[in-house]
C-alpha positions in Angstrom: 114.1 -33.7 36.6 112.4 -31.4 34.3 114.6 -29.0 33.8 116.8 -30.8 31.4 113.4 -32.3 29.3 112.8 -28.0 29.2 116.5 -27.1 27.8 115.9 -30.0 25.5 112.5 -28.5 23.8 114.1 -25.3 24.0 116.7 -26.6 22.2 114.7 -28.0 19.5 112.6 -25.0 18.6 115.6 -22.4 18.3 116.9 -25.4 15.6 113.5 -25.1 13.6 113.2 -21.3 14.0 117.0 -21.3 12.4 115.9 -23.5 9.7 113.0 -21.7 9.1 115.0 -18.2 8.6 117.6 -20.6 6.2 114.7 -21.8 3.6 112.9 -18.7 3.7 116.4 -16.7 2.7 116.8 -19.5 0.3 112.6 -19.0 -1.3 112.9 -15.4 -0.6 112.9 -14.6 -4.4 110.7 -14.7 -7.3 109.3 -18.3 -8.2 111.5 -19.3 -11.8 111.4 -22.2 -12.8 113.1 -23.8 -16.2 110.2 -24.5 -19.2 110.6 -28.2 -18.9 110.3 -30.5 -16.2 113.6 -32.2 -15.7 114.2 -36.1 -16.7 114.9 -38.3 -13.4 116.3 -41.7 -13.5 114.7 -44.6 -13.6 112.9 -45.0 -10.1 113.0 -41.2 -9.2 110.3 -39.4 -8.5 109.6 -35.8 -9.2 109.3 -33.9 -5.7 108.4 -30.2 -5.1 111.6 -28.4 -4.2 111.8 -26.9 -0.7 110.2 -23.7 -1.9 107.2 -25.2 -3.0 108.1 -23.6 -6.3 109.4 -26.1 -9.1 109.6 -29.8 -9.0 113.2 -31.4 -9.1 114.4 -35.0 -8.7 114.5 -36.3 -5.3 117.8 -36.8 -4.1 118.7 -40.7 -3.4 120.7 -42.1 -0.8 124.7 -40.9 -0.5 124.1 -37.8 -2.3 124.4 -34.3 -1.2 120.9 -32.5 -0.6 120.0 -28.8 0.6 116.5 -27.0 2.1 115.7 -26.6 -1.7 117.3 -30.0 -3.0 114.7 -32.7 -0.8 115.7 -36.4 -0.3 113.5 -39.2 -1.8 110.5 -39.3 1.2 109.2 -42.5 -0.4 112.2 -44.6 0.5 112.6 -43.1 4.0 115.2 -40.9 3.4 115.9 -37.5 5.0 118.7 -35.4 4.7 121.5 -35.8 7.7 123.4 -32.6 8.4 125.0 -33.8 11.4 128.6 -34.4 9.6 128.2 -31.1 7.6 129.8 -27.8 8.3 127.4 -24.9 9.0 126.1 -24.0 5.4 127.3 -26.8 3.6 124.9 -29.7 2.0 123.7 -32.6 3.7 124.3 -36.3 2.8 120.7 -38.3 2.1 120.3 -41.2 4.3 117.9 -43.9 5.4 116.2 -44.0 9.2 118.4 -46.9 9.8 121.7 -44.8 9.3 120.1 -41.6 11.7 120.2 -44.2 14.7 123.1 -44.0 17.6 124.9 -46.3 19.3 125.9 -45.5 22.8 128.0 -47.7 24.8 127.1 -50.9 22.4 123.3 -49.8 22.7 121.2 -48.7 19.2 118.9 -45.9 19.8 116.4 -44.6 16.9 115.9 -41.2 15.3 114.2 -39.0 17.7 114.7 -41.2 20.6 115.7 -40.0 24.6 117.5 -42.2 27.0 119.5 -42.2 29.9 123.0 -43.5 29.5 123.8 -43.2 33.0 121.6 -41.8 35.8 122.7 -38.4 35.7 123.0 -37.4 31.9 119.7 -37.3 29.6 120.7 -37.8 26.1 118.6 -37.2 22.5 119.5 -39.2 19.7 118.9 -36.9 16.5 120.2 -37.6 13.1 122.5 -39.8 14.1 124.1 -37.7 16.4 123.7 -37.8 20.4 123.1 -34.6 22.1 123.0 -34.9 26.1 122.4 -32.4 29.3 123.3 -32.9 32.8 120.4 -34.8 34.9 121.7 -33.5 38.4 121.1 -29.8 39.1 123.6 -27.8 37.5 122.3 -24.6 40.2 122.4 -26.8 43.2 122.5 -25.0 46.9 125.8 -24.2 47.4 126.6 -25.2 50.8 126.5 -22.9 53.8 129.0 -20.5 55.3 129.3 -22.3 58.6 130.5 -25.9 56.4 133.8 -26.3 56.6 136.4 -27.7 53.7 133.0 -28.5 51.5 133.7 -31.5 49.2 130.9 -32.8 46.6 130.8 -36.4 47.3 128.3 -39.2 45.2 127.3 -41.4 48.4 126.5 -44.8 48.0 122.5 -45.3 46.6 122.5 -41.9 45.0 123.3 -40.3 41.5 123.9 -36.7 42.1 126.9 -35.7 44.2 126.0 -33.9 47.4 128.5 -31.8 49.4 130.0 -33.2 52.6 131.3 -31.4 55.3 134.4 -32.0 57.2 133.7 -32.2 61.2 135.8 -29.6 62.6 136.1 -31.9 66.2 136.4 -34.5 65.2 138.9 -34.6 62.5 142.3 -36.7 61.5 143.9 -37.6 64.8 147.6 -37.0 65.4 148.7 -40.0 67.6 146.6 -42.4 68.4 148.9 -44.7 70.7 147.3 -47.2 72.6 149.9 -47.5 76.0 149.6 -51.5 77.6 151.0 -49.8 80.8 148.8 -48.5 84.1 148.0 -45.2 84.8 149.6 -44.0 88.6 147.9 -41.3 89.0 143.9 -42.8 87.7 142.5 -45.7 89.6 141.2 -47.9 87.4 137.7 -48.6 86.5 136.1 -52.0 85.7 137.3 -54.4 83.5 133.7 -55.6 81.6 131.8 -52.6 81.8 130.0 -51.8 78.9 131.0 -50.0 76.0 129.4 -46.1 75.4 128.2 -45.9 72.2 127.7 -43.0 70.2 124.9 -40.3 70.9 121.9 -41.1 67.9 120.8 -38.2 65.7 117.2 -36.8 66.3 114.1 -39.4 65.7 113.1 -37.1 62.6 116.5 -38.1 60.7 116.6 -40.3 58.6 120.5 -42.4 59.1 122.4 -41.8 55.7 126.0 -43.3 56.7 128.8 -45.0 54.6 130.7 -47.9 55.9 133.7 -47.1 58.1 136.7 -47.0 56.3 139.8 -49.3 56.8 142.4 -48.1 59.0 144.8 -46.2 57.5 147.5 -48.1 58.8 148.2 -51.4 58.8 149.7 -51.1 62.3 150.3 -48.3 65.1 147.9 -45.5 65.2 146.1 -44.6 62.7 142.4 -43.1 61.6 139.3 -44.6 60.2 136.9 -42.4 58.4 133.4 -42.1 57.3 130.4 -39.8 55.8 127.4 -39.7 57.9 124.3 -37.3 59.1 124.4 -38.8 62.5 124.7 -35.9 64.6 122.2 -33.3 66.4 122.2 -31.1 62.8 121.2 -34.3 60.9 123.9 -33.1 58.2 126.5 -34.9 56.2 129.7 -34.5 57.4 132.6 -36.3 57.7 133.6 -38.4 60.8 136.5 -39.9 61.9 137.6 -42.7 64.6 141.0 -43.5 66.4 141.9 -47.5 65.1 144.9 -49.8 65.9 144.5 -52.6 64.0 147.7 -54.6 65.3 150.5 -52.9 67.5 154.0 -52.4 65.9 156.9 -54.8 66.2 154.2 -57.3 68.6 155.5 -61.2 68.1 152.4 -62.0 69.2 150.5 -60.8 66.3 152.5 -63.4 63.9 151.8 -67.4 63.8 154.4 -69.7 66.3 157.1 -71.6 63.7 156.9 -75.5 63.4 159.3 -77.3 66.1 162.1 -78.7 64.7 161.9 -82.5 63.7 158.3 -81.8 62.7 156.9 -81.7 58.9 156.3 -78.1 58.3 152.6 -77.9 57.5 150.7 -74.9 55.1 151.2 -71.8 56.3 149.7 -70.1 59.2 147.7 -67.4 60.3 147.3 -65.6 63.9 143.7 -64.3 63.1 142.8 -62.5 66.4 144.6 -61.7 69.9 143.5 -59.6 73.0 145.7 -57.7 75.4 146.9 -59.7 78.2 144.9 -57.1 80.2 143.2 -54.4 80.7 144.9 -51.3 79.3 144.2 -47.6 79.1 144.3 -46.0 76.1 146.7 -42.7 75.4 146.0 -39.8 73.4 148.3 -36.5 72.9 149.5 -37.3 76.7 146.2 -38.0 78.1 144.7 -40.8 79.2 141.6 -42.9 78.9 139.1 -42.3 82.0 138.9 -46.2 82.3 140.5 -49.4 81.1 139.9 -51.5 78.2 140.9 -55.1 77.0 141.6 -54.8 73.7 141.3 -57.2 70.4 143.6 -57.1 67.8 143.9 -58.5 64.2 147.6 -60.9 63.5 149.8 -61.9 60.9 150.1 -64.2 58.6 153.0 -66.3 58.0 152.9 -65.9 53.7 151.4 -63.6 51.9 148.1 -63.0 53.5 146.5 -60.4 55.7 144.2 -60.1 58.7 141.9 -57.3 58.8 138.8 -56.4 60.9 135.7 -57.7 60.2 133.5 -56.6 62.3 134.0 -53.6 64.5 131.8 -51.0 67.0 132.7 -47.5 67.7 132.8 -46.1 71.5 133.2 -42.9 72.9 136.2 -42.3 75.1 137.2 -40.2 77.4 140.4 -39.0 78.1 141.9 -37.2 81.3 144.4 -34.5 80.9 147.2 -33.5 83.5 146.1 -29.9 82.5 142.6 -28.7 80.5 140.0 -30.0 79.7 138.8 -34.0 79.5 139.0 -35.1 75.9 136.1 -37.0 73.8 137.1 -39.2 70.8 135.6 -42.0 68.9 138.0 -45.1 68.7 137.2 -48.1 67.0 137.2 -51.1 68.8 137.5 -54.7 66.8 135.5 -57.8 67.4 136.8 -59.9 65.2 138.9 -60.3 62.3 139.6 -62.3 58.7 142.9 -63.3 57.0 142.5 -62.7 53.2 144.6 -62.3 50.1 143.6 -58.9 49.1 145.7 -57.2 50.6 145.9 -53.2 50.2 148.7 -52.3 48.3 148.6 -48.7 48.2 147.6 -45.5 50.6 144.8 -43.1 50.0 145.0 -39.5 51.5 141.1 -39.7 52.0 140.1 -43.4 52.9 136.0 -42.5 53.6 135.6 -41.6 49.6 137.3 -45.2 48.8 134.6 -46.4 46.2 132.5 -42.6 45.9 134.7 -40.9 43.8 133.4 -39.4 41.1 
């Protein structure tokens, strides 16, 4: 925060130690001055040049002026060098015309302001000079953070970096099998579901919202930054999701019977598995049954998404190795809507957070 206010004094006295070494170039002779004052127009006063060494007429408003050539002080002018090439004269103008506008907002002479929450801008002769708010020498972050990516999370200005979590990262197949397992006995239908482990009671929970799956049906992954682990960092996270199985006629409304007057179209909001069914993963499968919910179809243009959803940890068994962990989401209910996603996005958790 103070930084930028520092660069901005510093700023401002290298300008007047410049302008001091310009009018003392320009003074840095004898003091000559012509016998006779000169004759001013009508309304304009005689003014001491910028040496301090004869008096000339003060320059009025649209005309050029120099170090040694002042503008008129007693109508408010002052000389504006901010269209001027280095060396070249001024233009005399009036406090009203030194103000900036900045996204339809007047600012006066001399005045600071924030346009957005991380630039600090100084309005200064009717030109806007601005520095970076956020740390420009921010920590860079540590070896052991894998595929680093600065991310602006919601309820904050300066981008932070997010690291990607090595095991936990975009699932291959996903495929949730409605068959039973031979060689697993099965474990009970309504036990409860395991939720994920909490972070440490000294962190403080900094999470976005789950993603949408990133397919509309079959396996996909939902995805998420969060410092919800036993490191308390940000990091990204991702779930196993099915939000509707492929080719399923149940997921779609039933038509009218014939004879009858075809009504407004229909939606299938929500449907569960006829049972319970164990979830596969990369050839392994899930250490107990689940009875899954599922979002429909629509019978026009609409779509049915999750609404509200939970994430458990599962288990899965292998034939050979070691018993896999993975988060999968798991839906509670859904909503038929009209907007509908119409394109794909490689990285759905910074949906919203890009910069």
């Amino acid at each position: 925060m103070e930084r930028p206010l520092c660069d901005c004094v510093t700023a401002a006295a290298v300008l007047l130690c410049v302008a001091a070494q310009v009018l003392c170039q320009l003074c840095d002779r004898s003091c000559f001055c012509p016998g006779a004052a000169p004759e001013c127009p009508a309304g304009v006063p005689l003014v001491p040049d910028g040496c301090g060494c004869c008096r000339v007429c003060a320059r009025q408003q649209g005309e050029s002026c120099t170090a040694a050539l002042p503008c008129d002080g007693q109508k408010g002018l002052q000389c504006d060098y901010s269209a001027s090439l280095p060396g070249d004269p001024g233009e005399c103008v009036g406090q009203e015309d030194l103000s900036c506008e900045v996204n339809g907002v007047s600012y006066q002479d001399g005045q600071s302001f924030k346009p957005s929450c991380d630039t600090y801008c100084h309005c200064r002769g009717g030109g806007v000079v601005c520095v970076p708010a956020c740390p420009l020498n921010a920590r860079l972050p540590a070896p052991d953070c894998p595929n680093p990516q600065p991310v602006r999370l919601p309820g904050k200005c300066c981008k932070e970096w997010v690291c990607e979590n090595l095991e936990n990262t975009v699932i291959q197949d996903a495929i949730n099998a409605m068959r039973t397992d031979r060689w697993r006995p099965h474990s009970p239908r309504n036990r409860p579901l395991n939720q994920l482990p909490p972070a440490g009671p000294s962190c403080v929970e900094r999470s976005t919202r789950w993603s949408a799956c990133s397919r509309s049906c079959g396996a996909g992954v939902s995805t998420r930054v969060s410092n919800q682990n036993s490191a308390c960092r940000l990091q990204m996270e991702s779930r196993l999701c099915k939000v509707r199985p492929c080719n399923d006629e149940r997921s779609a409304p039933r038509s009218p019977l014939r004879g009858q007057q075809r009504r407004r179209r229909r939606c299938t909001t929500s449907y569960t598995s006829p049972g319970p069914v164990r979830l596969v993963h990369q050839g392994c499968f899930s250490a107990r049954t689940y009875r899954l919910r599922y979002c429909g179809r629509c019978s026009d243009s609409r779509c049915c998404t999750p609404s509200r959803t939970s994430t458990a940890q599962v288990t899965f068994r292998c034939r050979a190795g070691r018993p896999l962990r993975r988060a999968v989401m798991m839906i509670r209910s859904c909503v038929c809507h009209e907007n509908c996603p119409s394109t794909r996005f490689t990285n759905p958790a910074l949906w919203g957070y890009r910069p």
